[in-house]
C-alpha positions, 0 to 999 in steps of 0.5 A, spaced: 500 500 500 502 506 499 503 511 503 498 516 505 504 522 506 502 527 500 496 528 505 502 531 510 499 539 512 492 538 508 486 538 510 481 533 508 475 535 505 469 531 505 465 531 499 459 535 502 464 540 503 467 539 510 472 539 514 473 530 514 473 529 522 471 522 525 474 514 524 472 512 515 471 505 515 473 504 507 473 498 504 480 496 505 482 500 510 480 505 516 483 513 516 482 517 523 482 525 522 480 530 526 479 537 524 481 535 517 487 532 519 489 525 519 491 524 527 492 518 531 486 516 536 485 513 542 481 508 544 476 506 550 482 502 554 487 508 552 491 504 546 493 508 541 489 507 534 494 510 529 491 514 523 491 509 517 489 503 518 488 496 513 483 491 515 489 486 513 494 489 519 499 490 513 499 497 513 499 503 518 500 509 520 502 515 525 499 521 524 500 527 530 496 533 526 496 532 519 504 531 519 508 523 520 509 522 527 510 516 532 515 517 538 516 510 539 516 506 533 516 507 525 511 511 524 509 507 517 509 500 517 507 495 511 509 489 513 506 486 507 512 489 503 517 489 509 517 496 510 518 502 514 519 509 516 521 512 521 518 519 522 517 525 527 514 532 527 513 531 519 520 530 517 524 524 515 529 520 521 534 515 520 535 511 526 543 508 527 543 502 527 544 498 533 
């Protein structure tokens, strides 16, 4: 799957001409927006629920305001490609190796 990173500081407009605010369930994957920008939720038992989502589990990303962003681990992962990326405050890092 591709990356959802063109959507980096744009807002998501909806087709009635909203800002997109909420969880959208599509047929292959769930994105989680608030105010117009792809943002990472919290469920019921506080576990961070990342903002693209595909049903498979191949896919997901963290988003924190509209920009790339996971502290603790890659923000992209496809495990379907064995890929990742690592992201903070919307800018690309590369961890050192170990």
């Amino acid at each position: 799957m591709k990356s959802f990173g063109k959507y980096q500081n744009l807002r998501i407009i909806t087709t009635e001409g909203l800002l997109a605010d909420g969880d959208y369930i599509l047929p292959d994957i769930t994105i989680r927006v608030k105010r117009g920008y792809l943002d990472d939720s919290l469920d019921e038992e506080g576990r961070i629920l990342p903002a693209v989502e595909s049903h498979d589990s191949t896919h997901i990303e963290h988003w924190k305001n509209g920009v790339l962003h996971f502290e603790s681990a890659p923000a992209i992962i496809d495990n379907q490609d064995n890929y990742e990326e690592w992201w903070l405050d919307g800018v690309r890092i590369f961890p050192k190796e170990k």
